[in-house]
N, C-alpha and C positions, 0 to 999 in steps of 0.2 A: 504494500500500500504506500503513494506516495503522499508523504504529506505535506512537501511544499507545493505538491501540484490543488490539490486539497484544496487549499488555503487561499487559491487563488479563487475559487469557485464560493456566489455567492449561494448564502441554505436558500434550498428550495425543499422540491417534492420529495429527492431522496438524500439529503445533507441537511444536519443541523449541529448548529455548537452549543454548547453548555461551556458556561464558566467552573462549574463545579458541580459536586452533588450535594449543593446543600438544601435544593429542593429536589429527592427521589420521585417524585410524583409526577410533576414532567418528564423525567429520564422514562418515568415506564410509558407514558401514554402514546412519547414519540417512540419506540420500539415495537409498542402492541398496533399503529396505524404505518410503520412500516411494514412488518407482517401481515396486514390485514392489504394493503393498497399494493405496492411496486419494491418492496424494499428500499432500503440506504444506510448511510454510514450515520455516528452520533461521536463525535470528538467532545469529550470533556477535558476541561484544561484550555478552553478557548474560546475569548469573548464573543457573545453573537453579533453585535451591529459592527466590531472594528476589525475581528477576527485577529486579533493580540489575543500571543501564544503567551498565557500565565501560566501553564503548565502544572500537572498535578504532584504534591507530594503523596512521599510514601505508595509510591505505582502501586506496589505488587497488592497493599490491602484495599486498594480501592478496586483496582481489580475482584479480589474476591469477595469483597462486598458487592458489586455490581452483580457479580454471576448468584448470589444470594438472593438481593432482592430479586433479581427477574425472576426465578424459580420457585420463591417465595409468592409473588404478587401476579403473577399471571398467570391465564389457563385458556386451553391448553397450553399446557410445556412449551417452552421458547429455549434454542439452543442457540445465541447468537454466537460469533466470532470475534471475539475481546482479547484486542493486542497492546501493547505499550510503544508505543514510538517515540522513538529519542528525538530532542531537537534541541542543540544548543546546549544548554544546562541544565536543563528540566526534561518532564516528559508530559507524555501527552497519551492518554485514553483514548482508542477508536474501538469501537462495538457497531457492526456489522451486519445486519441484519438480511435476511433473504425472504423474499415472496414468501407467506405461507401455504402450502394445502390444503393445510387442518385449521384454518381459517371458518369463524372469525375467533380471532382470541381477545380474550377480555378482563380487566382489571378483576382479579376476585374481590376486594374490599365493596366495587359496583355492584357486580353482580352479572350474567348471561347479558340481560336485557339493556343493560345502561354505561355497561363496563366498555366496550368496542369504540372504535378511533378509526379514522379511514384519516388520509392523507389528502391535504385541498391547498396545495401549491407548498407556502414553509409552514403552514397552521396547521394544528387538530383537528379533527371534527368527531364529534361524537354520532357514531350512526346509528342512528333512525329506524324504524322499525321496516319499511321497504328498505334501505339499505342489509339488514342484518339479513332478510332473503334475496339479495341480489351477493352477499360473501357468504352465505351457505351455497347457493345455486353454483357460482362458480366453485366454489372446495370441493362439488360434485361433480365438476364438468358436463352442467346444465345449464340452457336458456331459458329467457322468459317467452319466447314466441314458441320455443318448442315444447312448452309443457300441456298436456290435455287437460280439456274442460272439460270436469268430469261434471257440469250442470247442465251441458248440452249436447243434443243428439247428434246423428251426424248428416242431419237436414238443417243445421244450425246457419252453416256457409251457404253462400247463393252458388250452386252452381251452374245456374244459367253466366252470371256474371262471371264466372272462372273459366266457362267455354270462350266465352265473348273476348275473354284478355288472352287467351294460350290461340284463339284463333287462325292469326298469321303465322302462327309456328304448328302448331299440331293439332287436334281435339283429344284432350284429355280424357282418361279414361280413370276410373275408381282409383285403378291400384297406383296411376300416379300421385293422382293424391297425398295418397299413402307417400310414396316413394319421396316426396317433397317435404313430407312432415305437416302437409295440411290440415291430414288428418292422422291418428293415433289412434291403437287398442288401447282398450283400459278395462282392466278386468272385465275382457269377454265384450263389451262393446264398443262397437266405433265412436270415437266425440271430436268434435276438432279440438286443434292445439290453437296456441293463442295466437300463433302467427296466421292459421287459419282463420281466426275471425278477425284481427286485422286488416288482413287483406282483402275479404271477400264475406266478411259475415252479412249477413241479413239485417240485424240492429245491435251495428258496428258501434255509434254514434252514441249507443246506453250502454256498451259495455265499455267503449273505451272514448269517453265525452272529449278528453284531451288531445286525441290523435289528428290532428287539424294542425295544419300551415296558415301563421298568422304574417300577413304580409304589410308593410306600411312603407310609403313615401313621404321621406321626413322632409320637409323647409331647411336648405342650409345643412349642418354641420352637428345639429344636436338634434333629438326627439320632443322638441318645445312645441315645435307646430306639425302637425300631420296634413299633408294634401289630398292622399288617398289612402285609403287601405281597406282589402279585402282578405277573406277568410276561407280559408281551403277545407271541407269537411267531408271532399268524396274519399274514395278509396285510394289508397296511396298512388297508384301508378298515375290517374287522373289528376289527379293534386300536385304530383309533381310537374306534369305538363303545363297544368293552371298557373303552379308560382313561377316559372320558366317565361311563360307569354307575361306575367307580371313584370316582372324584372325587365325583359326585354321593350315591354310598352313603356317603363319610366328610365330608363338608362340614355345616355346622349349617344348621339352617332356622328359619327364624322363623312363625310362626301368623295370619292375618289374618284377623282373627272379623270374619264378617261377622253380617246379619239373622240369617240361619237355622242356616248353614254356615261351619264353616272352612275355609280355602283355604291348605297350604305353601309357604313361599314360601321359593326356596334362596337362600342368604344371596351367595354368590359371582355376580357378574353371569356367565350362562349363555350369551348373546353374545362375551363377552371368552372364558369358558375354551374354548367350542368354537375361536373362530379362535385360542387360545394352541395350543391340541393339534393340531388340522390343520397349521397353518401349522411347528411344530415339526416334523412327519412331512415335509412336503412340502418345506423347505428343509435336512433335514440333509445332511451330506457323509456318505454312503455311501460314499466310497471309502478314509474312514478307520475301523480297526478297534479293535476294545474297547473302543468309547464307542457304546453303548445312545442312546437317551433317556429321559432320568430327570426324573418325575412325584413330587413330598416335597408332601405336605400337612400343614401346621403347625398348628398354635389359631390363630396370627393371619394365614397368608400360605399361599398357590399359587406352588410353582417348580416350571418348567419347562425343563429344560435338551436342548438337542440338542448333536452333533458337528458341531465346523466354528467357522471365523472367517467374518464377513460376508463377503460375498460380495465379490471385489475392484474396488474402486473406489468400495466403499459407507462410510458414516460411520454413526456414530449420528444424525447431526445431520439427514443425508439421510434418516431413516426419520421425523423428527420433522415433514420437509415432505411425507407422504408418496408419497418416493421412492423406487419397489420392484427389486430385479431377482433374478429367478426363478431358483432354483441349480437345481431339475431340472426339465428342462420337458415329459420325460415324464407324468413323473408329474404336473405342474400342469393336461397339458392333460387326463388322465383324471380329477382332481378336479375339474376345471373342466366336464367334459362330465357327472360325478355330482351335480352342486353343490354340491359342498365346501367348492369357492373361486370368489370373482367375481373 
């Protein structure tokens, strides 16, 4: 581990310093939301806004205090990687943390329900009760679009509307379905999964109110004034095409005279905003509610926001080496079979 290299790096998602352990209590909760989110490193012996090396006395029993209380105070079991690094004249604490599987782990003094910590850039968060099954689902290497509804039949989804979209590619038959993950056995009967009624339910709209593209044209440079804005509430593939003709009706264009003819040419590269909007629908967490995704078009800027933290075990840094992992793979694999997505 280097640790001038370290040093240079400000704390974020998987870095943080502590001056010391004279409050344990943060040492555990940033440990228990590296294990629960993406991992990272916790250097004690170094201040956090200046990152001046004060260095810890007496290493070795801080040390084994360290690996005490974590074995003490969390559950399940946390086996970090607790090293001593020399610098200068002093030393310096780094404990190591790695992605957990057996996530979510949780302070025992909280408790299962209260105790858990996810990672939200350099802060805590204490997670929430859909969080605590969106880090059991994945400890299980399960989705939320792929799980059956086991409260509906398997006349739940339209399939007239599921013929109508596989159309220019094939007519789908039962067992596609099936093979898609639209729909699921569940003890002995068929029900759709939740990417199933996402995509194509009957009364989409009462099961999942919030799965809707909210689109606005902002005045200028902030959201002080709205000019237009419209509200996406068909089924995903339609709604994407909706907020697409959105963006493209309020976006600027530039004129390319040619010999004879002019040719419009829309000013936002039309590559990037189709994979910003697909890829927004396709990775939001639907299993959390009152967060839409929301479309602001500005004079100088395109934001696009969905619901949901990166998916667990991802970084920003991992998306800059393109490093992907798919939050619903229902739905990926039916945008995949539309060509939505490669």
């Amino acid at each position: 581990m280097d640790l001038v290299e370290i040093l240079t790096r400000p704390a974020g998602k998987t870095l943080e310093f502590k001056r010391d352990l004279s409050s344990p209590e943060g040492v555990l909760k940033t440990l228990v939301a590296f294990a629960d989110t993406a991992g990272g490193t916790l250097l004690v012996g170094v201040e956090d806004h200046t990152r001046n090396v004060r260095g810890v006395p007496y290493a070795l029993d801080v040390e084994e205090r360290i690996a005490n209380i974590v074995s003490d105070s969390i559950a399940p079991r946390l086996l970090p990687e607790i090293d001593i690094l020399p610098r200068r004249r002093t030393q310096v604490i780094a404990i190591q943390m790695h992605p957990s599987a057996a996530r979510p782990h949780y302070l025992k003094r909280e408790g299962a329900e209260s105790g858990a910590y996810v990672r939200v850039g350099s802060t805590n968060r204490r997670a929430d009760a859909e969080m605590l099954q969106e880090l059991r689902r994945t400890a299980r290497g399960e989705n939320y679009d792929e799980q059956p509804k086991v409260d509906f039949d398997s006349e739940a989804p339209d399939f007239r509307a599921a013929s109508e979209s596989f159309k220019p590619l094939r007519t789908p038959r039962r067992r596609d379905l099936v093979t898609l993950r639209l729909l699921a056995t569940q003890q002995g009967h068929t029900v759709p999964t939740g990417g199933g009624m996402l995509l194509f339910g009957r009364e989409r709209e009462r099961h999942f109110p919030d799965a809707s593209i909210q689109a606005g044209r902002c005045d200028g440079l902030d959201k002080s004034r709205i000019l237009d804005r419209a509200e996406f509430r068909n089924p995903p593939v339609g709604a994407i095409e909706d907020a697409i003709a959105f963006i493209e009706k309020h976006s600027p264009y530039s004129a390319d005279i040619g010999r004879v003819r002019r040719t419009d040419c829309w000013n936002l590269p039309p590559v990037a905003v189709r994979q910003a909007v697909i890829y927004a629908v396709a990775h939001a967490d639907y299993a959390q509610r009152g967060a839409p995704i929301r479309i602001s078009i500005f004079d100088d800027r395109l934001e696009i926001e969905n619901p949901g933290l990166l998916p667990f075990g991802l970084t920003i840094a991992d998306l800059e080496h393109g490093i992907s992992k798919l939050r619903n793979r229902v739905i990926g694999r039916v945008f995949h079979a539309f060509g939505l997505i490669e």
